[in-house]
N, CA, C and O atoms as CSV, one atom per row, in Angstrom:
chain,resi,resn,atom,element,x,y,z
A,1,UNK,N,N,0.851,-1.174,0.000
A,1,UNK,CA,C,0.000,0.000,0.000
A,1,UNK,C,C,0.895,1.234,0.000
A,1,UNK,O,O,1.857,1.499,0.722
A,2,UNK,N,N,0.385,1.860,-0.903
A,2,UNK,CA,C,1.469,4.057,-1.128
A,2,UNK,C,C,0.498,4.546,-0.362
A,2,UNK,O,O,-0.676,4.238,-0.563
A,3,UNK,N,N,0.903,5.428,0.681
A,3,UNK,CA,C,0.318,6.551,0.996
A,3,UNK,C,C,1.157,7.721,0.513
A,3,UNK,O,O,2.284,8.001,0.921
A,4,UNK,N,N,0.472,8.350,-0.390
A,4,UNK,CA,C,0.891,9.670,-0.973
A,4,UNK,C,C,0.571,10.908,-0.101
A,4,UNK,O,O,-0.393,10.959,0.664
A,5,UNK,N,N,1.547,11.985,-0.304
A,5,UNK,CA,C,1.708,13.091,0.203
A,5,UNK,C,C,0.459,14.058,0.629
A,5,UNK,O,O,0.471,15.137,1.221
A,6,UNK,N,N,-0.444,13.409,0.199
A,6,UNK,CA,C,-2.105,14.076,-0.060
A,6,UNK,C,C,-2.484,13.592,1.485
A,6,UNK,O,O,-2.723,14.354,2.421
A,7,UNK,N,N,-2.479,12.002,1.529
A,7,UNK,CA,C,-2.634,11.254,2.495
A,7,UNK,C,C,-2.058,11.214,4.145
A,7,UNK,O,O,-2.513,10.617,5.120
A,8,UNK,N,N,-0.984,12.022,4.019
A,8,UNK,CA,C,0.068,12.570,4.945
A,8,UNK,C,C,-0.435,13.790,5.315
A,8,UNK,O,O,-0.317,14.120,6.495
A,9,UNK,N,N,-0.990,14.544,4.512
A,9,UNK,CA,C,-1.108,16.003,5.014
A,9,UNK,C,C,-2.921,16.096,5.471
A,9,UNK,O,O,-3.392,17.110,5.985
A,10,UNK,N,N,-3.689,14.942,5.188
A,10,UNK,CA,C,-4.621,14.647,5.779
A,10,UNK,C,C,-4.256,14.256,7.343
A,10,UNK,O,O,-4.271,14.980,8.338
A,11,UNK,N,N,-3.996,13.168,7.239
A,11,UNK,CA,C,-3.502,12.475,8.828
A,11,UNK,C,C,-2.765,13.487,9.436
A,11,UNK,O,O,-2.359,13.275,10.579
A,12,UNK,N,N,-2.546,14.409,8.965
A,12,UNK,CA,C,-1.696,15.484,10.188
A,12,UNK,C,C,-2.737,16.279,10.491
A,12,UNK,O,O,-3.185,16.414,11.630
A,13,UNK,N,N,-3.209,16.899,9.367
A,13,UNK,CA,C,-4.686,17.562,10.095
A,13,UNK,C,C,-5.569,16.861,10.777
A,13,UNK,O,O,-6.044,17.527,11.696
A,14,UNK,N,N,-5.910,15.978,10.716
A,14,UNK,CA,C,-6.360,15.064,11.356
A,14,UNK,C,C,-6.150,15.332,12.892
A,14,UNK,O,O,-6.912,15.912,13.666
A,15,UNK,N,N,-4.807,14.706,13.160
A,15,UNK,CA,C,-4.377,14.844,13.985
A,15,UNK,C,C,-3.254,15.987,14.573
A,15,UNK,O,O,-2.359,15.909,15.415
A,16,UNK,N,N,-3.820,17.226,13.592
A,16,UNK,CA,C,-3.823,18.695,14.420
A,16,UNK,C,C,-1.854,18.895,14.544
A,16,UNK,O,O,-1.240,19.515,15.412
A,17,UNK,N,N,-1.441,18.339,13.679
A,17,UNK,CA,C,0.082,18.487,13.820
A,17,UNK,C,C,0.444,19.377,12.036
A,17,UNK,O,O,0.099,19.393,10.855
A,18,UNK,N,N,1.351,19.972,13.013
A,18,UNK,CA,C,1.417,21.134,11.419
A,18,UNK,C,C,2.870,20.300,10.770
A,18,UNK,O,O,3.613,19.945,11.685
A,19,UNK,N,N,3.286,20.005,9.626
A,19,UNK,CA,C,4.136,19.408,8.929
A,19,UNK,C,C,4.349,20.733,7.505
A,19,UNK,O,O,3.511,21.282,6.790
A,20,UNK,N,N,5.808,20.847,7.578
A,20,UNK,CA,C,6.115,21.446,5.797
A,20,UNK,C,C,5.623,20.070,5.284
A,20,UNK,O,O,5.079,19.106,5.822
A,21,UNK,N,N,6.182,20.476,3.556
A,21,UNK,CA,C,6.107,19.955,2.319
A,21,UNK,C,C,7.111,18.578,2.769
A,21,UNK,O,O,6.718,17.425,2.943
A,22,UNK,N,N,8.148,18.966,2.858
A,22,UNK,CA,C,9.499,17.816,2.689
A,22,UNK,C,C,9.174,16.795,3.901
A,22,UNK,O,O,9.529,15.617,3.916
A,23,UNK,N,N,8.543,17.356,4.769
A,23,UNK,CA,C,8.196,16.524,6.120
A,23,UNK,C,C,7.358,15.624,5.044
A,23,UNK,O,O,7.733,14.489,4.750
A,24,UNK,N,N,6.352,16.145,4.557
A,24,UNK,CA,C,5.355,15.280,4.287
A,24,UNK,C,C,5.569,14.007,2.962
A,24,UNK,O,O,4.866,13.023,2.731
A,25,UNK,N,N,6.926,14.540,2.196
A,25,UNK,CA,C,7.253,13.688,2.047
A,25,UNK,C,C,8.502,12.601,1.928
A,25,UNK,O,O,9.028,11.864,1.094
A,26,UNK,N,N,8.618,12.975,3.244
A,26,UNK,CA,C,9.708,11.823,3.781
A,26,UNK,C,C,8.779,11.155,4.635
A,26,UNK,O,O,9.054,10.005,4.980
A,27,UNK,N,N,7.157,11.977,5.245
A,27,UNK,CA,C,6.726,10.410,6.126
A,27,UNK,C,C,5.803,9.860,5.136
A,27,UNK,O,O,5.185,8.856,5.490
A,28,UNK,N,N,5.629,10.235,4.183
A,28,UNK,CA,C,5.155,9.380,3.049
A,28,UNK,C,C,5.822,8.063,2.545
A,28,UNK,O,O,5.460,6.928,2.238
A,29,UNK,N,N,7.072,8.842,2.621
A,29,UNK,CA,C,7.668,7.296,2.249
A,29,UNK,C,C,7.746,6.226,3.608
A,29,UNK,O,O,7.913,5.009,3.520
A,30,UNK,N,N,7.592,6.947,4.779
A,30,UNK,CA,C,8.080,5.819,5.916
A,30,UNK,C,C,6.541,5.583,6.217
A,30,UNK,O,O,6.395,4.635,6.988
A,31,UNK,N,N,5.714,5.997,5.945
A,31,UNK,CA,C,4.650,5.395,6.328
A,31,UNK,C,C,3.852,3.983,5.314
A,31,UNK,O,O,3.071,3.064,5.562
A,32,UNK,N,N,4.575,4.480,4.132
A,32,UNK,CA,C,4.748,3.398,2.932
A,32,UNK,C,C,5.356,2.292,3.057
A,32,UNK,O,O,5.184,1.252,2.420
A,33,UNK,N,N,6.172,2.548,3.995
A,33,UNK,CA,C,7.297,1.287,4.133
A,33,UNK,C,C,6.405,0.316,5.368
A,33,UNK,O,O,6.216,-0.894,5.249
A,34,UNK,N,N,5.975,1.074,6.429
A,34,UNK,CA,C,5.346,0.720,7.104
A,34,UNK,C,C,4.066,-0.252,6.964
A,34,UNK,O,O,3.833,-1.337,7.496
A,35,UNK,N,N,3.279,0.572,6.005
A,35,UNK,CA,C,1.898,-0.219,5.385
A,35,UNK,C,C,2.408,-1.809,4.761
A,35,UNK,O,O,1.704,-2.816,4.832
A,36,UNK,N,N,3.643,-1.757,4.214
A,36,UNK,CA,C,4.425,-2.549,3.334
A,36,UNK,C,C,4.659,-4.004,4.259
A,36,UNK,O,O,4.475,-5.181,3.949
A,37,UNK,N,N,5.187,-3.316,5.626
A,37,UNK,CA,C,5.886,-4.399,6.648
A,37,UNK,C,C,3.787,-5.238,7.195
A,37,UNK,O,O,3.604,-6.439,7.392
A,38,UNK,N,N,3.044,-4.525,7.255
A,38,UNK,CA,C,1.985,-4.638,7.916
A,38,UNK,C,C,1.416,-5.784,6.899
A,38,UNK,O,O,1.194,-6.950,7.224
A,39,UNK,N,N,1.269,-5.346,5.895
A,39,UNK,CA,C,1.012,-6.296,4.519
A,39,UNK,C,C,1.602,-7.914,4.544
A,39,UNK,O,O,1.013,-8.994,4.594
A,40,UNK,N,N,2.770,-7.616,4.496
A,40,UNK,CA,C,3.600,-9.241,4.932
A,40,UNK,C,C,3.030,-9.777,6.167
A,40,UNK,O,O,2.238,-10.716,6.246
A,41,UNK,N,N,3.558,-9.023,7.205
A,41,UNK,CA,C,2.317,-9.975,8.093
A,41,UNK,C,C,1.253,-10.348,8.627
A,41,UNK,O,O,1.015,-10.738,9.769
A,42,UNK,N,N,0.522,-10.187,7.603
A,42,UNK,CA,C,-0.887,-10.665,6.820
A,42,UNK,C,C,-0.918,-12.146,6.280
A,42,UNK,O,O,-1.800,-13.001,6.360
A,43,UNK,N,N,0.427,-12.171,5.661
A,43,UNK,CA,C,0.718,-13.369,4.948
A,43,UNK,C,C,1.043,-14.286,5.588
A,43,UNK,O,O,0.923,-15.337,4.957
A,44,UNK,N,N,1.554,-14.446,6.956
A,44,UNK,CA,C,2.038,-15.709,7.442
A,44,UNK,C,C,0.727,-16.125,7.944
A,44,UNK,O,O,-0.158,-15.357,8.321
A,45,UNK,N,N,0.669,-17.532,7.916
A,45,UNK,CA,C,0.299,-18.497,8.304
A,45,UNK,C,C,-0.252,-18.304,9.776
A,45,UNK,O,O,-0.186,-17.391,8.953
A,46,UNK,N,N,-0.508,-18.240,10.477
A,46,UNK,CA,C,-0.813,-17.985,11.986
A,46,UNK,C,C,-2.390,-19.414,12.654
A,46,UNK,O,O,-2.738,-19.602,13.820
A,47,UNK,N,N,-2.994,-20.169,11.258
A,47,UNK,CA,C,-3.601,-20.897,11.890
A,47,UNK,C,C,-3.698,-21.869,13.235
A,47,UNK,O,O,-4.591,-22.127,14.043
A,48,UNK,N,N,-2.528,-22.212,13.083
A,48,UNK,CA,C,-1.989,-23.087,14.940
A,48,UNK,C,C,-1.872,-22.678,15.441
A,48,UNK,O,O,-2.385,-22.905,16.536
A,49,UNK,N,N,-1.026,-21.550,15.225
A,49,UNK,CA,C,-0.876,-20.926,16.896
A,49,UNK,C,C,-2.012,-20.181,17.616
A,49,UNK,O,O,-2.895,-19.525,17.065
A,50,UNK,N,N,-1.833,-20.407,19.072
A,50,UNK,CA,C,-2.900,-20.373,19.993
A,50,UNK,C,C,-2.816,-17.894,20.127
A,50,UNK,O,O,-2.086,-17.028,19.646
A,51,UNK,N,N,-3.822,-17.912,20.881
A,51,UNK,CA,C,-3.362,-16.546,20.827
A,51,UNK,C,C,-2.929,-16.149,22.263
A,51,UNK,O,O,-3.398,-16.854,23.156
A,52,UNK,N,N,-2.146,-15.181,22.611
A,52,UNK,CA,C,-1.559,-15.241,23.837
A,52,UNK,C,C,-1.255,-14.091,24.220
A,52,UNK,O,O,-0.986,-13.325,23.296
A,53,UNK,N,N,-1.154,-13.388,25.931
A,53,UNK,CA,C,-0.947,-12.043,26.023
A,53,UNK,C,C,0.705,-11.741,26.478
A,53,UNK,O,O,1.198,-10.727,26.973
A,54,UNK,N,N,1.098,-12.558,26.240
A,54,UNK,CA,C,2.528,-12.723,26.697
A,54,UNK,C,C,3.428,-13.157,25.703
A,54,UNK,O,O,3.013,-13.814,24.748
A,55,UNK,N,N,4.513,-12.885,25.816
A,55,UNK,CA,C,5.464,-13.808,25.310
A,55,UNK,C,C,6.411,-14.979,25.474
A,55,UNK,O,O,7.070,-15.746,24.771
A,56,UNK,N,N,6.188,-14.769,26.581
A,56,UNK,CA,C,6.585,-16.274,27.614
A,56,UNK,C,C,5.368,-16.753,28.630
A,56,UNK,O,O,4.769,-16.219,29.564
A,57,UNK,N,N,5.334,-17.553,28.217
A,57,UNK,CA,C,4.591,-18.536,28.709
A,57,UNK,C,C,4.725,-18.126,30.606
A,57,UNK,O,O,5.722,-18.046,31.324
A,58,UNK,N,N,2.889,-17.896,30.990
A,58,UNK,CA,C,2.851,-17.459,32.501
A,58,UNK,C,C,1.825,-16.995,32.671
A,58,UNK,O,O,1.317,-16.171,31.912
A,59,UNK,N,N,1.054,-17.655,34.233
A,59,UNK,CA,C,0.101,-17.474,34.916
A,59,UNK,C,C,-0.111,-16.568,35.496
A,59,UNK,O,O,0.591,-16.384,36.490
A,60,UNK,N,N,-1.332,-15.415,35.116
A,60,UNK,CA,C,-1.214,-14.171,35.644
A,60,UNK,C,C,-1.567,-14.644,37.202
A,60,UNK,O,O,-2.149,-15.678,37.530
A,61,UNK,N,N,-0.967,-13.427,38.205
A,61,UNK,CA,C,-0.864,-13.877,39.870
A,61,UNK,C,C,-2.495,-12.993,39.666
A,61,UNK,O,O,-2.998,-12.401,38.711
A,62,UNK,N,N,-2.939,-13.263,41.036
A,62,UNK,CA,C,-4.296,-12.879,41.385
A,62,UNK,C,C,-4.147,-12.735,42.760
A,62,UNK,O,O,-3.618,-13.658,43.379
A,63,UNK,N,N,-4.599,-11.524,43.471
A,63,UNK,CA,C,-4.909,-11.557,44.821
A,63,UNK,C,C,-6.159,-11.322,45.392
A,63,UNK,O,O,-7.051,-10.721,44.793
A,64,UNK,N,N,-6.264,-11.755,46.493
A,64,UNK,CA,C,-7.586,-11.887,47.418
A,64,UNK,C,C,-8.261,-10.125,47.489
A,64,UNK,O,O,-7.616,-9.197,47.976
A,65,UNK,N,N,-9.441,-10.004,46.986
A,65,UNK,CA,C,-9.789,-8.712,46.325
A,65,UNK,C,C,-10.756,-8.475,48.207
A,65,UNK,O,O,-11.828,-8.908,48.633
A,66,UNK,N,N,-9.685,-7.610,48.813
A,66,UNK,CA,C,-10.121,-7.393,50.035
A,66,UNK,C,C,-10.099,-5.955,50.223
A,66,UNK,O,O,-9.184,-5.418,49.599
A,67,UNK,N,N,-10.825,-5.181,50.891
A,67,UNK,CA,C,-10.656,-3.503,51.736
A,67,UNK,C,C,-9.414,-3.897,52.342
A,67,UNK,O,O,-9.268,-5.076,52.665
A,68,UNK,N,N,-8.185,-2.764,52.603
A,68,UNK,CA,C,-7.188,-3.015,53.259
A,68,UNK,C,C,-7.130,-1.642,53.844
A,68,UNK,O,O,-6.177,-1.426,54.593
A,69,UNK,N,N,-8.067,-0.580,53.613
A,69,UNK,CA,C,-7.964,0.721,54.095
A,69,UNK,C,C,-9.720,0.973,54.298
A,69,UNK,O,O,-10.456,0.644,53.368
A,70,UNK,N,N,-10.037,1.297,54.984
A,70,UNK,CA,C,-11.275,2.345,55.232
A,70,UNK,C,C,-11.758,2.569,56.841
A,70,UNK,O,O,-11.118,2.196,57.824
A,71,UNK,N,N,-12.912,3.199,56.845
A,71,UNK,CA,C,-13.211,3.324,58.002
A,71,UNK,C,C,-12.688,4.743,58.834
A,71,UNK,O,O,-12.400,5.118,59.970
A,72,UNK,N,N,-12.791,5.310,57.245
A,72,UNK,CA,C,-11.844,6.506,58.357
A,72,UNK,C,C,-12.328,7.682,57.676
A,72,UNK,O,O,-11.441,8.508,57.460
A,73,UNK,N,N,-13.561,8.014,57.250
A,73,UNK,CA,C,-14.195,8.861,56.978
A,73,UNK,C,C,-14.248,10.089,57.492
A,73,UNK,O,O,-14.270,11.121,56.821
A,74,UNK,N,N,-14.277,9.993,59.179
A,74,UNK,CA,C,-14.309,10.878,59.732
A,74,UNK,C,C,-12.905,11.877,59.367
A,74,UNK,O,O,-12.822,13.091,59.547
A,75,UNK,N,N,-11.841,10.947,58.795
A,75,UNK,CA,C,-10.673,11.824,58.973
A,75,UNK,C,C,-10.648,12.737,57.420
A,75,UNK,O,O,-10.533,13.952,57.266
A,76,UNK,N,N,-10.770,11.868,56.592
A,76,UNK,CA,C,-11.325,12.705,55.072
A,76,UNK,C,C,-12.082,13.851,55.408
A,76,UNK,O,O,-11.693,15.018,55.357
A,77,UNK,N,N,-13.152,13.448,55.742
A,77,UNK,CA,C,-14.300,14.754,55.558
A,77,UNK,C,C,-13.584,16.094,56.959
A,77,UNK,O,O,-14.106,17.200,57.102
A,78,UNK,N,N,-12.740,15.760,57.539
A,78,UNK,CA,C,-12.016,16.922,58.242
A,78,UNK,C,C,-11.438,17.370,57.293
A,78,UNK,O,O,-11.466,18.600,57.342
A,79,UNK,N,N,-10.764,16.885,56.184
A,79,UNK,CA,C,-10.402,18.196,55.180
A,79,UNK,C,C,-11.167,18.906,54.612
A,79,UNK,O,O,-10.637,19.793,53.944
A,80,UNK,N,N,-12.783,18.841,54.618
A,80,UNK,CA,C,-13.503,19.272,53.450
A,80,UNK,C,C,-13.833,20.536,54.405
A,80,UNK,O,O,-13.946,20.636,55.627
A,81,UNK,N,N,-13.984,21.846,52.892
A,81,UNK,CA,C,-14.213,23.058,54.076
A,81,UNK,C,C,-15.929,22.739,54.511
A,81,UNK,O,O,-16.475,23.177,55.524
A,82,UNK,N,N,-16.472,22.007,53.627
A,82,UNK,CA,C,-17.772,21.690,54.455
A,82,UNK,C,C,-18.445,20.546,54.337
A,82,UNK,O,O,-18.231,19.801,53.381
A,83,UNK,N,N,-19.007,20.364,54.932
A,83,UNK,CA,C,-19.921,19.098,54.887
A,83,UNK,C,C,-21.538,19.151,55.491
A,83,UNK,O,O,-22.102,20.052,56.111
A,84,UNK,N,N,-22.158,17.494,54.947
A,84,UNK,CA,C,-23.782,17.143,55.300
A,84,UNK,C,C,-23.557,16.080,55.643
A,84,UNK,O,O,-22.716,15.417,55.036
A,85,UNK,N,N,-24.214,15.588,56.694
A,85,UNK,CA,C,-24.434,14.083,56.760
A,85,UNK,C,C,-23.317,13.313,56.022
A,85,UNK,O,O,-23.680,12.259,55.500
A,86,UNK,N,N,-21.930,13.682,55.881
A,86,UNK,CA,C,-21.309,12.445,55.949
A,86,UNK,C,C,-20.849,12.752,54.473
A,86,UNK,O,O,-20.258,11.898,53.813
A,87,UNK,N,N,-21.093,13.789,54.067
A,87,UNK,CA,C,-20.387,13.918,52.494
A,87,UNK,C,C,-20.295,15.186,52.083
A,87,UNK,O,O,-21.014,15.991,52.675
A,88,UNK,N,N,-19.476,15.653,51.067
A,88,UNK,CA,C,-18.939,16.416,50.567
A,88,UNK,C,C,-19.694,17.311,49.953
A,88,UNK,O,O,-20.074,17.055,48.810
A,89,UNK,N,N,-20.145,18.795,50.712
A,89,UNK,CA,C,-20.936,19.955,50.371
A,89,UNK,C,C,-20.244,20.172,48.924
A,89,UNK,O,O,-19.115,19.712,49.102
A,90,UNK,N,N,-20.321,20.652,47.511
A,90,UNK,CA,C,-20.083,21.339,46.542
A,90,UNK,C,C,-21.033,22.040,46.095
A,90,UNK,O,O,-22.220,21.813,46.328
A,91,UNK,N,N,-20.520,23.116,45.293
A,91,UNK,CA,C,-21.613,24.149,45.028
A,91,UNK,C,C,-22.041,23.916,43.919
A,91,UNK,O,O,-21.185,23.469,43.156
A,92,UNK,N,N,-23.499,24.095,43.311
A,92,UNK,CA,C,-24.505,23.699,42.222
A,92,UNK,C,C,-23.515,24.385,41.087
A,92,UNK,O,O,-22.706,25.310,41.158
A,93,UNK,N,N,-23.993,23.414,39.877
A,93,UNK,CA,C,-23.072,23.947,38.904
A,93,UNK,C,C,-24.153,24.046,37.964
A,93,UNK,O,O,-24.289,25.109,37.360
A,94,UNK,N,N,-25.197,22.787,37.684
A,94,UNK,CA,C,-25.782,22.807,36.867
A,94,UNK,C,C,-27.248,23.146,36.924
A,94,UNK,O,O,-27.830,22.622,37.874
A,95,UNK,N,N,-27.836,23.748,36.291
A,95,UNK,CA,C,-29.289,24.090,36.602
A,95,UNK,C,C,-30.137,23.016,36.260
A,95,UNK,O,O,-31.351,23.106,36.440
C-alpha cells in the first residue's frame, strides 16, 4: 500500500500536527514502508498458533480482592471546608 503526500497532510490535520512539504514527504515514504511491513504480516500463516498475552509462557498472579484501608471517613471529611451528613458539600453547577 502508497500513501501519498495528499494522504500525509490529511492524517496530520487530522491529527492537528502542522508538517512542511518535505516533512510530508519523507513520512510518506516511511509510512509506505510501514503499510508494506503490515502487509507481509498478513501473509504468514498464523492458523496453529494459539493466541496469547505474553510472550513467555505465565500465569497471571491474582490476589484476594479485600478492603485493606477504610473506616476513616471521619478523617477525610475533616479536610472538606464543608460538609452534610457524611459527604462532601459542593456548590450547584448545573441548573
Amino acid at each position: 500500500m502508497s500513501i501519498d503526500k495528499n494522504t500525509v497532510g490529511k492524517i496530520a490535520r487530522l491529527a492537528r500536527i502542522r508538517l512542511s512539504d518535505a516533512d510530508q514527504e519523507v513520512l510518506s515514504g516511511e509510512l509506505s514502508k510501514i503499510m508494506t511491513m503490515i502487509e507481509e504480516l498478513g501473509q504468514v500463516d498464523t492458523g496453529g498458533v494459539a493466541p496469547m498475552t505474553s510472550v513467555v509462557q505465565m500465569k497471571m498472579q491474582s490476589r484476594k480482592d479485600a478492603v485493606t484501608d477504610g473506616g476513616i471517613a471521619g478523617k477525610i471529611l475533616a479536610n472538606a471546608p464543608e460538609q452534610t451528613a457524611g459527604f462532601f458539600v459542593v456548590p450547584k453547577i448545573v441548573e
